[in-house]
N, CA, C and O atoms as CSV, one atom per row, in Angstrom:
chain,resi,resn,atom,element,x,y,z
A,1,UNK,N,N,1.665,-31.474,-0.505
A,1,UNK,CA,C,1.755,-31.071,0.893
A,1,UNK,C,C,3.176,-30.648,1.246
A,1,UNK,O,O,3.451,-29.939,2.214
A,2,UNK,N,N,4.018,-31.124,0.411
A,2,UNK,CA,C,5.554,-30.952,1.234
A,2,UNK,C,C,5.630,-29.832,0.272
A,2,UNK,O,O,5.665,-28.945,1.125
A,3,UNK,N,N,5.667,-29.378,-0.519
A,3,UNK,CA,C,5.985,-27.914,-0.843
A,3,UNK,C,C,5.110,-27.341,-0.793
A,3,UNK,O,O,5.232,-26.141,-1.038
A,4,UNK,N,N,4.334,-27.648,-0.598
A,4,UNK,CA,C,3.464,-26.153,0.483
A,4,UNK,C,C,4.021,-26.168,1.890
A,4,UNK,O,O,3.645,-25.158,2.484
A,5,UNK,N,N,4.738,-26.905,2.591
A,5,UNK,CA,C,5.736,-26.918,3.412
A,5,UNK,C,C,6.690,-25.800,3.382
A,5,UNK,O,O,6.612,-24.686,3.900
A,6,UNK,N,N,7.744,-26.423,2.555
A,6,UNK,CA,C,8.642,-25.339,2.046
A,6,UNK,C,C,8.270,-23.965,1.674
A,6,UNK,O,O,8.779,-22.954,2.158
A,7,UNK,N,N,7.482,-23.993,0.912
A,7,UNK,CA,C,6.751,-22.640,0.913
A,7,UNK,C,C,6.865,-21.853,1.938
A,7,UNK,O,O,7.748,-21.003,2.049
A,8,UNK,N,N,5.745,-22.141,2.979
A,8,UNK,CA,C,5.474,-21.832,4.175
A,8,UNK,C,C,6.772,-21.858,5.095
A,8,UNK,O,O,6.561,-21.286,6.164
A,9,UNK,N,N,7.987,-22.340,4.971
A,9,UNK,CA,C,9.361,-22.193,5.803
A,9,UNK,C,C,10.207,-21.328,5.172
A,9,UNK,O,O,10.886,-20.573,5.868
A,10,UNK,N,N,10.313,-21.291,3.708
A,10,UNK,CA,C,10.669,-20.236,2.992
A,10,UNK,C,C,10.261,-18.502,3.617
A,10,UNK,O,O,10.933,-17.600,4.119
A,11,UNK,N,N,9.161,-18.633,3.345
A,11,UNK,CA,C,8.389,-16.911,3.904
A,11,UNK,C,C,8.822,-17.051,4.992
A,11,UNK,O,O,9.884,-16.433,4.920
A,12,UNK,N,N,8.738,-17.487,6.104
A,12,UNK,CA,C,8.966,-17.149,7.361
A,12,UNK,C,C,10.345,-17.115,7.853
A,12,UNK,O,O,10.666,-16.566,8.907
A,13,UNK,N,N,11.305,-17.829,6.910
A,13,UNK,CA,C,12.670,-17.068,7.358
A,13,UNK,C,C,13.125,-16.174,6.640
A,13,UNK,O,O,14.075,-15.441,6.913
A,14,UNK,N,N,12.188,-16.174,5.243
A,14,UNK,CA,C,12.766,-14.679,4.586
A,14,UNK,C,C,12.407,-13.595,5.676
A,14,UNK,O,O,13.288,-12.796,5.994
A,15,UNK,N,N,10.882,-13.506,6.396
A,15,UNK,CA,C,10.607,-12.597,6.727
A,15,UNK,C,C,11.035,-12.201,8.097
A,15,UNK,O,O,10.806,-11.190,8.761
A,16,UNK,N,N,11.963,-13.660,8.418
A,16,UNK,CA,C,12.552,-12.965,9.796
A,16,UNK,C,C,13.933,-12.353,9.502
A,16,UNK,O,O,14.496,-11.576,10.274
A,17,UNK,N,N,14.498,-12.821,8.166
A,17,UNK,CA,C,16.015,-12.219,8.230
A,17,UNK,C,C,15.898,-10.377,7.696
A,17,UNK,O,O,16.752,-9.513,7.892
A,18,UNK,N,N,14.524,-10.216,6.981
A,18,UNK,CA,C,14.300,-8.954,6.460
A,18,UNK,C,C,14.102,-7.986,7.581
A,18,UNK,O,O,14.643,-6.897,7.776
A,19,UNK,N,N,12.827,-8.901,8.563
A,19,UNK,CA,C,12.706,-8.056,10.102
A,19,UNK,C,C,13.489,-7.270,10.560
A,19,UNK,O,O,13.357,-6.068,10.794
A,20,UNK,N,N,15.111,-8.568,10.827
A,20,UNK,CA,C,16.170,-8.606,11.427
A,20,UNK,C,C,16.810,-7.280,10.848
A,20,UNK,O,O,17.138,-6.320,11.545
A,21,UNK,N,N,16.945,-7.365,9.440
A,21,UNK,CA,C,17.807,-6.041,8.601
A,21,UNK,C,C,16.887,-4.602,9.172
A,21,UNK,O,O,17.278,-3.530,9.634
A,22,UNK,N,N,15.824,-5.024,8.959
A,22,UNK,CA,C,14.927,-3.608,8.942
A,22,UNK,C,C,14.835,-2.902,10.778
A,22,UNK,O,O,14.757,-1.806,11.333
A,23,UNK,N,N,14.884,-3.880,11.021
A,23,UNK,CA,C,15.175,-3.495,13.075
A,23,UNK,C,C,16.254,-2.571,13.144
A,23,UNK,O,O,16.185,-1.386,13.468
A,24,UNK,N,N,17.586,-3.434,12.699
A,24,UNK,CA,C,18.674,-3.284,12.585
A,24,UNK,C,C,19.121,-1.592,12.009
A,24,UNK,O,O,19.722,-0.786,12.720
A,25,UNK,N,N,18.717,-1.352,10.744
A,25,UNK,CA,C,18.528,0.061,9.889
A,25,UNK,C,C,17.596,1.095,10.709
A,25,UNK,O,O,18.125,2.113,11.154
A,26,UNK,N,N,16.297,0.869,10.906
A,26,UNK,CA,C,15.206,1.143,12.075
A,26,UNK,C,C,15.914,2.004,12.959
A,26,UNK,O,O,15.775,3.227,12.960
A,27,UNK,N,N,16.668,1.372,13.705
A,27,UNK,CA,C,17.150,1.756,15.005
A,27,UNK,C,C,18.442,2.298,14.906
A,27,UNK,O,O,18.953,2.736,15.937
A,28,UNK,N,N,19.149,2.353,13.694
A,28,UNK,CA,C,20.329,3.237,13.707
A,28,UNK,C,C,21.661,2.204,14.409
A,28,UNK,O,O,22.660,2.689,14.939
A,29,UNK,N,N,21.432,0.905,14.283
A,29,UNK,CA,C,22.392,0.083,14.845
A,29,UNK,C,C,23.862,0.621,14.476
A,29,UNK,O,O,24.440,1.103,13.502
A,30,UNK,N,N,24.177,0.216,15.998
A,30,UNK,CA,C,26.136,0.676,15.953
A,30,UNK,C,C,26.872,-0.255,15.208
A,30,UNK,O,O,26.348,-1.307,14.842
A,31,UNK,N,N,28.470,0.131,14.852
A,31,UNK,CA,C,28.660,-0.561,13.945
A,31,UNK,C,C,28.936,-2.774,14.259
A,31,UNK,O,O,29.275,-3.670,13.486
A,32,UNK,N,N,28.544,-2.762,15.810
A,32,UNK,CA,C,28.941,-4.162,16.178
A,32,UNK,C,C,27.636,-5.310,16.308
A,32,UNK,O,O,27.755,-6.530,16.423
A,33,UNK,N,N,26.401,-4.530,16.251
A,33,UNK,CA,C,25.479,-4.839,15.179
A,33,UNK,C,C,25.209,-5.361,14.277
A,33,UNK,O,O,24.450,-6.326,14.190
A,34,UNK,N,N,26.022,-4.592,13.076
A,34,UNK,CA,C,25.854,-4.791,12.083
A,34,UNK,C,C,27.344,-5.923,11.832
A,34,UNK,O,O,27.426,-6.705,10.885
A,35,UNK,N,N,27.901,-5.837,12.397
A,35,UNK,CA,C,29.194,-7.227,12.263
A,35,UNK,C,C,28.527,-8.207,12.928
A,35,UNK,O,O,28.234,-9.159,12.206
A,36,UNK,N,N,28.141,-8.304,14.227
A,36,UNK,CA,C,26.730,-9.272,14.464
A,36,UNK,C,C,26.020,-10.367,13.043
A,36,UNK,O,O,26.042,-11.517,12.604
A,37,UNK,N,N,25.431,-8.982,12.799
A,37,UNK,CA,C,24.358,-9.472,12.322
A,37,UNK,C,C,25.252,-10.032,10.459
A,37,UNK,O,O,24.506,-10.723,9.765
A,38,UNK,N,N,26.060,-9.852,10.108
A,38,UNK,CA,C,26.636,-9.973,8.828
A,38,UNK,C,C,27.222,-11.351,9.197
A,38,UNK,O,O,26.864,-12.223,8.406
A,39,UNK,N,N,28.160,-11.847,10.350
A,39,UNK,CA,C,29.114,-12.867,10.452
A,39,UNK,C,C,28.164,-13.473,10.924
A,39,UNK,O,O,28.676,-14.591,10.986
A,40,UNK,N,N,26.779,-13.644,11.457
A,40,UNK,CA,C,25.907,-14.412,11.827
A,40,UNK,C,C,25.129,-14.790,10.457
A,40,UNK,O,O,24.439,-15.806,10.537
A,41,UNK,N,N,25.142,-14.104,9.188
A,41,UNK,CA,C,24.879,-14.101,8.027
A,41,UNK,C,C,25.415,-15.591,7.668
A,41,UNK,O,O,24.905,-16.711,7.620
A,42,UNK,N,N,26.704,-15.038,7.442
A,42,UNK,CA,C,27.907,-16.222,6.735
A,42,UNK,C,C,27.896,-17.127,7.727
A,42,UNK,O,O,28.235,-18.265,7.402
A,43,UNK,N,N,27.675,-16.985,8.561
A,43,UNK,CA,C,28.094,-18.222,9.298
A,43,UNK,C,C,26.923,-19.144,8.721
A,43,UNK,O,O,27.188,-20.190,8.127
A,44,UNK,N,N,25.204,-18.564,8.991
A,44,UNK,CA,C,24.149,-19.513,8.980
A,44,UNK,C,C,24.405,-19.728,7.268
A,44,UNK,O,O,23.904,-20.751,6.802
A,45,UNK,N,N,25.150,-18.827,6.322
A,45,UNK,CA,C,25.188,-19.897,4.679
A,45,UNK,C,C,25.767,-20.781,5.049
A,45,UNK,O,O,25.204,-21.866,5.198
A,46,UNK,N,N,26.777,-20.646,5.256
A,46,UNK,CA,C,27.876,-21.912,5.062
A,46,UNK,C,C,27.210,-23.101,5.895
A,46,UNK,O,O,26.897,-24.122,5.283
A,47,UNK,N,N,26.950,-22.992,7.463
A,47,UNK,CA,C,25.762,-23.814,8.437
A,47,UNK,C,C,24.870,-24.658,7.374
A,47,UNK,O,O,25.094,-25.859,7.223
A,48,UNK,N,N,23.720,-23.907,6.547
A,48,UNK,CA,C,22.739,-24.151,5.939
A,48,UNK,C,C,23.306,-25.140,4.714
A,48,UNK,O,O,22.666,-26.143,4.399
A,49,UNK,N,N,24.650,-24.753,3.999
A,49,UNK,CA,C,24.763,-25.307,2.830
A,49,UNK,C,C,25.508,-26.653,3.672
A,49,UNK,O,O,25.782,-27.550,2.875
A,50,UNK,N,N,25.723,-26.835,4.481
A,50,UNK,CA,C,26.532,-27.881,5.087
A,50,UNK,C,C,25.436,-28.903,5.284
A,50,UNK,O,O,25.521,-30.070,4.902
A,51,UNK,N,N,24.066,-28.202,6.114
A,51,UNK,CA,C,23.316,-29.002,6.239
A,51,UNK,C,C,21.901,-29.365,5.082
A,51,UNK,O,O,20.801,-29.884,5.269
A,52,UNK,N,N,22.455,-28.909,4.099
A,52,UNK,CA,C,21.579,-28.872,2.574
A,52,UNK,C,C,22.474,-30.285,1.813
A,52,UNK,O,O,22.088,-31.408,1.491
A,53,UNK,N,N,23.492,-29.765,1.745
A,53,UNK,CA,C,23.869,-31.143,0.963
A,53,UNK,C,C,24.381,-32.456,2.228
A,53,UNK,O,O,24.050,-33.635,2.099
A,54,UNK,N,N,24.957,-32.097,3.027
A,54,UNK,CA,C,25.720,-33.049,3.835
A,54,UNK,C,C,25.288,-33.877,5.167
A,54,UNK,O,O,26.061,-34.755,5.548
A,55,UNK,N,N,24.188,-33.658,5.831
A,55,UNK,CA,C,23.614,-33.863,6.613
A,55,UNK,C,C,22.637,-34.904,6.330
A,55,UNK,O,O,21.600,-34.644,5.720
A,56,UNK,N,N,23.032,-36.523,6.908
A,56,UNK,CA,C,22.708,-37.266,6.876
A,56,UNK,C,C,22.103,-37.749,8.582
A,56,UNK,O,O,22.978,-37.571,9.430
A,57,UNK,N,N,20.661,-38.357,9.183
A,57,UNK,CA,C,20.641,-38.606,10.262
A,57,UNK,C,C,19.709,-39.829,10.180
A,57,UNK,O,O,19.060,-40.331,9.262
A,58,UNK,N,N,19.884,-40.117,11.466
A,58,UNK,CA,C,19.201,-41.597,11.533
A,58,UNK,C,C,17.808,-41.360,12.356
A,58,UNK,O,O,17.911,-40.833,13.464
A,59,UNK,N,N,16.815,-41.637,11.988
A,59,UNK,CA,C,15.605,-41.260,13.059
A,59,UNK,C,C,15.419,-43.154,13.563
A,59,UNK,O,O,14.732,-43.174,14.583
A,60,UNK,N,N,15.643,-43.959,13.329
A,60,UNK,CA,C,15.530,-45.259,14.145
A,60,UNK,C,C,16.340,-46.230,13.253
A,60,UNK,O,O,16.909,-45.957,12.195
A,61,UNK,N,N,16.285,-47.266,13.812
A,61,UNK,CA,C,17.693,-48.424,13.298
A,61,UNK,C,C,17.036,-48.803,11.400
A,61,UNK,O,O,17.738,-49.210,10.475
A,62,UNK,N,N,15.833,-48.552,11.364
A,62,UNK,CA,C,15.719,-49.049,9.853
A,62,UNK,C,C,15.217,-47.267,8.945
A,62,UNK,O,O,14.909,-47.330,7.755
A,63,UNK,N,N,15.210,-46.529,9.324
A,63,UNK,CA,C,15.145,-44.946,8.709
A,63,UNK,C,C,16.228,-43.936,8.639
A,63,UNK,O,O,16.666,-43.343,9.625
A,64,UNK,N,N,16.509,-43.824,7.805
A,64,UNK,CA,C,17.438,-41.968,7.684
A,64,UNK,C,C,16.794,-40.944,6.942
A,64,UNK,O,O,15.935,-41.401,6.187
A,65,UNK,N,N,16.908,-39.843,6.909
A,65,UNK,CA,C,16.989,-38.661,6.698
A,65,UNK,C,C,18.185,-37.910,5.626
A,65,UNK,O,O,19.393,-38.111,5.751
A,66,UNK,N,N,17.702,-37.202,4.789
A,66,UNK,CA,C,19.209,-36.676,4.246
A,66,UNK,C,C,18.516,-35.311,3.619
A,66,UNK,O,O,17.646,-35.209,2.755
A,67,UNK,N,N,19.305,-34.181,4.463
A,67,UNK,CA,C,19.267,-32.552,4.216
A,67,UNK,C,C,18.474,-32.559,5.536
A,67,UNK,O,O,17.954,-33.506,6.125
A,68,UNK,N,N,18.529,-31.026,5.894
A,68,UNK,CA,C,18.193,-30.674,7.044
A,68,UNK,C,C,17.669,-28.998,7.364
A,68,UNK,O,O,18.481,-28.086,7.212
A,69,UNK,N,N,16.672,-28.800,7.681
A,69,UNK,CA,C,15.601,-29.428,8.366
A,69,UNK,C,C,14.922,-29.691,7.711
A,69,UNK,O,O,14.147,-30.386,8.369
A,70,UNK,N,N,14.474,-29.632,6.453
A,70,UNK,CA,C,13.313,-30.414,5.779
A,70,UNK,C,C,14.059,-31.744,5.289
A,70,UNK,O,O,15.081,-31.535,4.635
A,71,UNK,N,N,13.800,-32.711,5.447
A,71,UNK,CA,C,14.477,-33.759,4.971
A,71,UNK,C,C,13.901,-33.858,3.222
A,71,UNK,O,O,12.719,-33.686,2.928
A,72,UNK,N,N,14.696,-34.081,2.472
A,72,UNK,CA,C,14.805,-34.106,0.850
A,72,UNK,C,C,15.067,-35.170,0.262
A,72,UNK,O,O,14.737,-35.275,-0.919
A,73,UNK,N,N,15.868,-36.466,1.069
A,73,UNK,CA,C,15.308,-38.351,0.495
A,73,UNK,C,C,15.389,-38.967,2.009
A,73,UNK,O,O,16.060,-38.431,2.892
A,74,UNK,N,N,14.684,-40.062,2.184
A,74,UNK,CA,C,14.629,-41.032,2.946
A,74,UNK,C,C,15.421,-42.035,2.497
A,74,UNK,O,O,16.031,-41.880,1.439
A,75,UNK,N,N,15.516,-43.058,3.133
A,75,UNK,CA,C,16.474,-43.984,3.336
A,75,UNK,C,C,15.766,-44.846,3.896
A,75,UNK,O,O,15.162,-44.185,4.741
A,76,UNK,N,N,15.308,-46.299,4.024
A,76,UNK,CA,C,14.492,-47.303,4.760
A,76,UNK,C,C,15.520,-48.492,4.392
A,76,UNK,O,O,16.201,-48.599,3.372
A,77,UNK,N,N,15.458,-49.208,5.313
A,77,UNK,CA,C,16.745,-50.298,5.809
A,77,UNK,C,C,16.042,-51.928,5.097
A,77,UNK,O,O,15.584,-52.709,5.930
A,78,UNK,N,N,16.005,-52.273,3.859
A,78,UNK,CA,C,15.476,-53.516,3.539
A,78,UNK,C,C,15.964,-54.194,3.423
A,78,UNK,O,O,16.994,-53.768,2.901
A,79,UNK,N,N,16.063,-55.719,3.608
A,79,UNK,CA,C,17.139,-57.368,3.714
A,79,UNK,C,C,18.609,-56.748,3.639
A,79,UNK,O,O,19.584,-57.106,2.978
A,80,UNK,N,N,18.451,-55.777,4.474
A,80,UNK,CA,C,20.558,-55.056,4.709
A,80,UNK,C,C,20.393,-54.121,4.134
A,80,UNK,O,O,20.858,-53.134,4.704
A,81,UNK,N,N,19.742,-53.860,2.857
A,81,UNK,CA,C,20.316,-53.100,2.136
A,81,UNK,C,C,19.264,-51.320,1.943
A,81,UNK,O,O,18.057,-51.078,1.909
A,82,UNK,N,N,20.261,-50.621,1.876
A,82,UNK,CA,C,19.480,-49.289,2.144
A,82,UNK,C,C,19.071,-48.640,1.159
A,82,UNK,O,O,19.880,-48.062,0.433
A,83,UNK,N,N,17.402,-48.587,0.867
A,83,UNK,CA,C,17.029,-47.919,-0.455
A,83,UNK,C,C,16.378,-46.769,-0.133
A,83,UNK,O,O,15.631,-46.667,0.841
A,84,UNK,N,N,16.661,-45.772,-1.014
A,84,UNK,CA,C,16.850,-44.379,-1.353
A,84,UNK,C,C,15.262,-43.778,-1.956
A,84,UNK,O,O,14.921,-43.990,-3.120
A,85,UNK,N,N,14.628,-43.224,-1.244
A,85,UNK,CA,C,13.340,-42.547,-1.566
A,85,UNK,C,C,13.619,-41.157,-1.589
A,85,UNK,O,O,13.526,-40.473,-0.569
A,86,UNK,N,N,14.039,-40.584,-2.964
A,86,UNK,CA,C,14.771,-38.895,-3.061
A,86,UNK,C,C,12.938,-37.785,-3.623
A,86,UNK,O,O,12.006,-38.314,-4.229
A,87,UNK,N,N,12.952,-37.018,-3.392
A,87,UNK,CA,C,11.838,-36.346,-3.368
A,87,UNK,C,C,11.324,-35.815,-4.906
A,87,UNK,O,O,11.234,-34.652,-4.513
A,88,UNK,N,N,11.118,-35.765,-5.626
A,88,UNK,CA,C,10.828,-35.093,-7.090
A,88,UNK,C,C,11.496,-33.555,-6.954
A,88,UNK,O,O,11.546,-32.721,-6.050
A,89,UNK,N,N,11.939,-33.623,-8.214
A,89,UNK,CA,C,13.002,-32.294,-8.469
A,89,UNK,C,C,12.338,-31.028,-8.082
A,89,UNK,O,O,12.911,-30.142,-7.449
A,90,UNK,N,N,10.966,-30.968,-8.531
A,90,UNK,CA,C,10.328,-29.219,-7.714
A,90,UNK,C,C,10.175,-29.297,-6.851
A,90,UNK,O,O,9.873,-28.226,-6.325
A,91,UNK,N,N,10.226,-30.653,-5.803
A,91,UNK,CA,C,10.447,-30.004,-4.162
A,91,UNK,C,C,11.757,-30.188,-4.061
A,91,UNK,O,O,11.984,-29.468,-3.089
A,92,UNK,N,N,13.263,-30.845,-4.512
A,92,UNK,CA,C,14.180,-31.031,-3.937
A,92,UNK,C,C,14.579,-29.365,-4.194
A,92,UNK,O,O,14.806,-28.641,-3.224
A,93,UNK,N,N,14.626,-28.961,-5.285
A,93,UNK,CA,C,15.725,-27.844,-5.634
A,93,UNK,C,C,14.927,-26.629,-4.290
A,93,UNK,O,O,15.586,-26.412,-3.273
A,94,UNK,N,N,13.833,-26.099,-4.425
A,94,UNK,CA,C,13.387,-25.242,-3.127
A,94,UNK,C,C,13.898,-25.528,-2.298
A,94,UNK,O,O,14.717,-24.806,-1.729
A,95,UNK,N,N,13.507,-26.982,-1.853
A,95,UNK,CA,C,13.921,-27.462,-0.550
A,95,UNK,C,C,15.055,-27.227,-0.238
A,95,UNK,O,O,15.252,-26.999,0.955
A,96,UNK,N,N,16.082,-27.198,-1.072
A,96,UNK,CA,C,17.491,-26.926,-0.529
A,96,UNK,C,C,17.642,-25.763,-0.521
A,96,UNK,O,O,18.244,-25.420,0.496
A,97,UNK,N,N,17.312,-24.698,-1.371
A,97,UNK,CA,C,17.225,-23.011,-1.054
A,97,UNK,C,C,16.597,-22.826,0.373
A,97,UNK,O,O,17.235,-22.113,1.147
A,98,UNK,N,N,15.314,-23.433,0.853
A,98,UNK,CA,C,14.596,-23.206,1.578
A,98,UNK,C,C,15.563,-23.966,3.106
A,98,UNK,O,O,15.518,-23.395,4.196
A,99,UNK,N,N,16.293,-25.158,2.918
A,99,UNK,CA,C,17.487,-25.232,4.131
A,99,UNK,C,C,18.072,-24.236,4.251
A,99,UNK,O,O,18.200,-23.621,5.310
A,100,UNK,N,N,18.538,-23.910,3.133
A,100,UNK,CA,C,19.449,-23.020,3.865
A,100,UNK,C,C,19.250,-21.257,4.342
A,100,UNK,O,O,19.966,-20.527,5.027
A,101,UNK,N,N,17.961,-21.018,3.635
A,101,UNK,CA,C,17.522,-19.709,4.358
A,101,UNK,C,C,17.021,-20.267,5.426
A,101,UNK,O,O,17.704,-19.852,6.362
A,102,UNK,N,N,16.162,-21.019,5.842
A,102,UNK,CA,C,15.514,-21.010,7.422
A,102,UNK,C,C,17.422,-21.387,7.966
A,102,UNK,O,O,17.947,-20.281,8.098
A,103,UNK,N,N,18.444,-22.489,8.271
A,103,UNK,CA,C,19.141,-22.039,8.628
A,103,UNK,C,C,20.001,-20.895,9.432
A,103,UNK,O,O,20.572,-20.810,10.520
A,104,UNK,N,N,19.729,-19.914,8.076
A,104,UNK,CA,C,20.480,-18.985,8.297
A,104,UNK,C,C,19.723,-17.483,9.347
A,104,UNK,O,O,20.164,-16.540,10.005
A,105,UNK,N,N,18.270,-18.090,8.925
A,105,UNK,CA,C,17.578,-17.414,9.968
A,105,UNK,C,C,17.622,-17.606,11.626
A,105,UNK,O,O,17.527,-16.985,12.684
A,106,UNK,N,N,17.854,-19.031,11.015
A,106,UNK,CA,C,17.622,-19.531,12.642
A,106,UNK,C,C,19.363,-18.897,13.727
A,106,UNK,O,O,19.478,-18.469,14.876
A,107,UNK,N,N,20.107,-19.081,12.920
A,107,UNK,CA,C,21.318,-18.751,13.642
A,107,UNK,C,C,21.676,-16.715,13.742
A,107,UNK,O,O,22.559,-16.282,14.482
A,108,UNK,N,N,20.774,-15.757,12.835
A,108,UNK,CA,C,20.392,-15.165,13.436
A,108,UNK,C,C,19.524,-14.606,14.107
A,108,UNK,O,O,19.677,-13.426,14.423
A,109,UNK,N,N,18.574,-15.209,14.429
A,109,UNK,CA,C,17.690,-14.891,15.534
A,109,UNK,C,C,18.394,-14.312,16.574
A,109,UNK,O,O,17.989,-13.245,17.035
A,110,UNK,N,N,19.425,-14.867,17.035
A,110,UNK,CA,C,19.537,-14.251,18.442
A,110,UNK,C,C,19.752,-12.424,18.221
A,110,UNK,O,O,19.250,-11.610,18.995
A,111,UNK,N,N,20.438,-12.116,17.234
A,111,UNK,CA,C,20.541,-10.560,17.224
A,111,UNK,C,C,19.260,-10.039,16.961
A,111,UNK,O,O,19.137,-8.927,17.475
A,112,UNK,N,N,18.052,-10.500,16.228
A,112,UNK,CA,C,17.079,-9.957,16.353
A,112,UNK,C,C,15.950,-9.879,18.109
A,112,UNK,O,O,15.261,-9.042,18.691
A,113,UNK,N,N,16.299,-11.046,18.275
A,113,UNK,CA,C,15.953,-10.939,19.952
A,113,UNK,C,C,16.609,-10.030,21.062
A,113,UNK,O,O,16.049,-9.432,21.981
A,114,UNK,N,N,18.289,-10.101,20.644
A,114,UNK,CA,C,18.964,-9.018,21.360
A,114,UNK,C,C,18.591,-8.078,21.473
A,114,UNK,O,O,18.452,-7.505,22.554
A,115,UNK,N,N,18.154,-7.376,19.728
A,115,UNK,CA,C,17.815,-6.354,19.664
A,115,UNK,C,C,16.389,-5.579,20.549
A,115,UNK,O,O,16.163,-4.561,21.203
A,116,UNK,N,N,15.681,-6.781,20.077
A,116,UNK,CA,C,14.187,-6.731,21.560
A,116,UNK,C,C,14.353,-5.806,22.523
A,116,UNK,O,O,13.894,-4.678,22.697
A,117,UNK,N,N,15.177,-6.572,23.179
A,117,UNK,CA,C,15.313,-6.635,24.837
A,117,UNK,C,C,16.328,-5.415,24.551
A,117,UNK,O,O,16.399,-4.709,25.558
A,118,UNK,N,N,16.955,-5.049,23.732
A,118,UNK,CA,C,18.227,-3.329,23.918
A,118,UNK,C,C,17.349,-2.537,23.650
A,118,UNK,O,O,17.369,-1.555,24.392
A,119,UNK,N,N,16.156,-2.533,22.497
A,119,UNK,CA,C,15.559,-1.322,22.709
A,119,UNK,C,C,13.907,-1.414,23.147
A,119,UNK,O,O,13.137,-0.508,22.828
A,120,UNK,N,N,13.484,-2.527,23.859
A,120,UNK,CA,C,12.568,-2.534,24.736
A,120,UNK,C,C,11.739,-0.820,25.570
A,120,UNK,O,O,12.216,-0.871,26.704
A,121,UNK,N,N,11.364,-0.275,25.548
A,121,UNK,CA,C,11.071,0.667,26.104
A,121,UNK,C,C,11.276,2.160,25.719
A,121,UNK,O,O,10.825,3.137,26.318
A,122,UNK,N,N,12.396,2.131,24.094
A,122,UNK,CA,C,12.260,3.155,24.014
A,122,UNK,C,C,11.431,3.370,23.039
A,122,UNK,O,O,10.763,2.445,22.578
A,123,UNK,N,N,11.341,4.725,22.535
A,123,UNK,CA,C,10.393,5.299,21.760
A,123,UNK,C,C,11.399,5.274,20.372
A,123,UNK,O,O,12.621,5.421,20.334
A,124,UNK,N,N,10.475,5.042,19.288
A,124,UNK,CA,C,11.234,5.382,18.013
A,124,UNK,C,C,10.814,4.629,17.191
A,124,UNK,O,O,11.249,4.667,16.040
């Protein structure tokens, strides 16, 4: 079930960052656009790889989380001590490709939405 997860989060931010390019080309974007849409690039790797390896969170006083947004080991709080439930290697390694493309999708979305609403109404 969890990598058919990933799976399924994989495609959908590949296919929004491809959207994003193909809108972008589509429409003949100016060149601040395309710096937009590139430094919104790098920004969501570096974002994604930050929150692929480094991103540790607490969901209640005896649970954590570690990688983000798919979480990739648990953590459960027993007599003090905190033991480590890490995911089997063919979902961890996706899973962390798959952080960091949805990531990087997610932080550009907004230029693909911009783009929406700038060329809303015209023809082309």
């Amino acid at each position: 079930m969890g990598f058919a997860i990933i799976i399924a989060v994989l495609v959908l931010s590949c296919w929004l960052l491809v959207a994003t390019f193909r809108r972008l080309r589509r429409r003949h974007a100016g060149r601040s656009w395309w710096f937009a849409f590139g430094g919104l690039v790098i920004t969501g790797v570096a974002l994604g790889y930050w929150l692929a390896f480094y991103a540790e969170y607490q969901v209640s006083p005896t649970f954590r989380f570690f990688s983000f947004p798919i979480p990739l080991c648990f953590f459960h709080l027993e007599n003090g001590q905190w033991v480590d439930f890490p995911t089997p290697e063919f979902v961890r390694y996706p899973g962390i490709a798959t952080n960091i493309v949805a990531v990087t999708a997610l932080v550009v979305l907004p230029v693909l939405v911009a783009s929406l609403f700038r060329h809303r109404g015209r023809q082309g």
